[in-house]
C-alpha positions in Angstrom: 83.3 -1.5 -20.3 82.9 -4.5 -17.8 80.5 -1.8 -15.4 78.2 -1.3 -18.7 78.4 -4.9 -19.1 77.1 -5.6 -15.9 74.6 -3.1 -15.7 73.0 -4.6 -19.2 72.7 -8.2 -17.6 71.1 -6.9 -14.6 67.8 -5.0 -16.6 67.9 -8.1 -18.9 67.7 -10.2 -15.3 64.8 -7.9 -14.1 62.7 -7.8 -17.4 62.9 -11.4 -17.7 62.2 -12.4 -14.1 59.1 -9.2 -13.3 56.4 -10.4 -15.8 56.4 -14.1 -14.8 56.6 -13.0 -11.5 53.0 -10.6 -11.8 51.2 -13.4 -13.9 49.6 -15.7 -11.5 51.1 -19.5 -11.9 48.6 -22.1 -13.1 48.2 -23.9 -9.9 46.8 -21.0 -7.9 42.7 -20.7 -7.9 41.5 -18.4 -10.4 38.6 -15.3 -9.4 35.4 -15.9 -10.2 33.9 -12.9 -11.2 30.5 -14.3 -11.7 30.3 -15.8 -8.1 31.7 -12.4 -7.1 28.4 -10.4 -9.3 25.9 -13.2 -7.9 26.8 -11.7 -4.2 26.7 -8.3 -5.7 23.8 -8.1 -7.6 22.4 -11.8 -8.3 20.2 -13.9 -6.2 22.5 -14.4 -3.9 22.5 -10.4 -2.7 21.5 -10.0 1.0 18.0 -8.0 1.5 18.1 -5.3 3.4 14.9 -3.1 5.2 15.8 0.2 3.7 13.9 2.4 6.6 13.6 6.1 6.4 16.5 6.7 8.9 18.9 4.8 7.4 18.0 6.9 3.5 18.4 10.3 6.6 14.7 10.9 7.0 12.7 10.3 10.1 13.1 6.3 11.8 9.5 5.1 11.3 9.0 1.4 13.5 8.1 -1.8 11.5 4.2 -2.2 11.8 3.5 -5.4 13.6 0.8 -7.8 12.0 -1.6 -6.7 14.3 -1.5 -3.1 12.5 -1.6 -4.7 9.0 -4.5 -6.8 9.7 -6.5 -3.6 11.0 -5.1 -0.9 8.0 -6.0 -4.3 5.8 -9.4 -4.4 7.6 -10.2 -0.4 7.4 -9.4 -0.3 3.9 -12.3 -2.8 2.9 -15.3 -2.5 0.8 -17.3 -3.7 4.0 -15.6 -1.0 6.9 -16.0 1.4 4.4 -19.5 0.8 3.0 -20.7 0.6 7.2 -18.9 3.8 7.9 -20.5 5.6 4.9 -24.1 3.9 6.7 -23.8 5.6 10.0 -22.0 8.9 8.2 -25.2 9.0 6.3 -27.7 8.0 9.1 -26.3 10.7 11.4 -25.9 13.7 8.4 -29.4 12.6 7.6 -30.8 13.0 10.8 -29.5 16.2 11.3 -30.8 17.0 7.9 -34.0 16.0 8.9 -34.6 17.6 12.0 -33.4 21.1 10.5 -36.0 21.4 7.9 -38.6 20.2 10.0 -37.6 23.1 12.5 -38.2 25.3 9.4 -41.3 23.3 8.3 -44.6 25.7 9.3 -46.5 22.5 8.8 -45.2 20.4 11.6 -47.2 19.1 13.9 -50.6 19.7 12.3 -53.2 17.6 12.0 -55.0 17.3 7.8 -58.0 16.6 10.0 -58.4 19.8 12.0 -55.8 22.0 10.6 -56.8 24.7 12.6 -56.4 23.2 16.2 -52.5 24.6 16.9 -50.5 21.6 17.6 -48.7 21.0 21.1 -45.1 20.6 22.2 -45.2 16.7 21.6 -46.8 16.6 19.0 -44.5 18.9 17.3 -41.0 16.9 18.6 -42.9 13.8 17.5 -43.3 14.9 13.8 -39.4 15.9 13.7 -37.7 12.8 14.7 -40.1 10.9 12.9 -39.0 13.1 9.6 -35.6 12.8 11.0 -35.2 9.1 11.7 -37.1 9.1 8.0 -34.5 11.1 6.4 -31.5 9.5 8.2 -32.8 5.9 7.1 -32.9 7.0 3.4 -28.9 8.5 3.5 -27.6 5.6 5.1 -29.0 3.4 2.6 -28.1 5.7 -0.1 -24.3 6.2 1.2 -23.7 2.0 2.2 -24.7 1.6 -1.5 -22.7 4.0 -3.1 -19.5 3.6 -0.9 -20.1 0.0 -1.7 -20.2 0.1 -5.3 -17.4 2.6 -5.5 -14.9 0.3 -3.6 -16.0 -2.6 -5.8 -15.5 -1.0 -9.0 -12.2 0.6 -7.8 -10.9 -3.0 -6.9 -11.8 -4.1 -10.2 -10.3 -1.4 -12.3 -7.4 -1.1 -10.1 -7.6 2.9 -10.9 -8.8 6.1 -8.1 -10.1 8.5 -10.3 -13.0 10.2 -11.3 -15.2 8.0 -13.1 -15.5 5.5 -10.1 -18.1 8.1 -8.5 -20.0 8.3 -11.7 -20.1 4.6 -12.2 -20.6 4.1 -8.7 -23.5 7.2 -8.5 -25.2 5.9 -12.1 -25.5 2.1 -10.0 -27.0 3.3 -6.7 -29.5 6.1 -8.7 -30.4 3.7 -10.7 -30.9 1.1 -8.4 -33.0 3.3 -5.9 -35.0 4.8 -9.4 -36.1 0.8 -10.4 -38.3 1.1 -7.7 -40.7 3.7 -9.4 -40.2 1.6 -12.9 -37.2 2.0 -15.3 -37.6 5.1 -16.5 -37.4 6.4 -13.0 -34.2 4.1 -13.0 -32.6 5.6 -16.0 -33.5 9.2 -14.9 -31.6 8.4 -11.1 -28.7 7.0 -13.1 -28.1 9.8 -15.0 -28.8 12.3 -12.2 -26.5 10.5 -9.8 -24.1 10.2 -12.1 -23.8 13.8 -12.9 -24.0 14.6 -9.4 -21.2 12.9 -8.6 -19.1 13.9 -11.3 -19.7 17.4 -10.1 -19.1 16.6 -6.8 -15.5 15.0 -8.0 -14.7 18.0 -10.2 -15.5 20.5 -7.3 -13.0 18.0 -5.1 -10.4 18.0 -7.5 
């Protein structure tokens, strides 16, 4: 009887002493779970460079501000509109020269049309048809390189109708010359062309 007496005033000791003892007393600092999810995920959450070898792909080096300011300065309207000029001058040029080698006219004189024309005479006629034709691309691909980076800067979209808009602005641009229905009639030309030319590419 005393041993079961005992043994009751020891669980009553324990259950009365274990709970105060797990709650914390009121004079020790309290967590701050909102400091704690500011560090987390708040403001206060250190940025990190998540590089491709640290995600387990392959470790690609920062680009220095050197390489931004030239990928900055190779993806403008003006590097790209002077690349298109000398793509077209040369393309042109060779366009020339070919069908002037195919020309049967070349190097003949309207004068005397039966005199056969000479080795210089011929190779003067085909650059001059050459430097002629590679003048009129270059001018032709500036403007429409141009125009297409323009209008894709202010749409903020690269899709199809950028090459019609930008085709319908340079036809019609190089048509106003011969009057405006000339104009109209490049616009519309160009602009199919180009839409053609962006169906066939994608």
């Amino acid at each position: 009887m005393a041993a079961s007496t005992g043994a009751a005033d020891a669980v009553a000791a324990s259950d009365s002493t274990g709970p105060a003892s797990s709650v914390p007393s009121m004079g020790s600092p309290a967590i701050q779970y909102s400091m704690v999810l500011e560090h987390l995920v708040g403001e206060k959450r250190p940025i990190k460079d998540l590089s491709p070898g640290v995600m387990g792909g392959l470790p690609v080096p920062l680009k220095s501000d050197e390489q931004k300011m030239i990928e900055r300065g190779m993806e403008s309207c003006a590097f790209k509109s002077v690349l298109a000029c000398v793509g077209g001058f040369v393309l042109g040029g060779a366009f020339g020269v070919f069908t002037a080698g195919i020309d049967t006219n070349v190097g003949f004189d309207p004068k005397d049309p039966l005199r056969t024309p000479t080795a210089r005479e011929v190779l003067k006629d085909m650059g001059q048809r050459g430097m002629s034709y590679a003048k009129n691309f270059a001018i032709v691909g500036a403007m429409f390189s141009c125009t297409e980076c323009i209008i894709e800067s202010h749409r903020g979209k690269s899709d199809w109708k950028n090459a019609v808009y930008s085709g319908c602005v340079t036809g019609g641009a190089i048509g106003l010359r011969a009057g405006l229905k000339a104009g109209v009639l490049g616009c519309g030309g160009f602009a199919a062309f180009s839409a053609a030319i962006e169906y066939y590419l994608r």
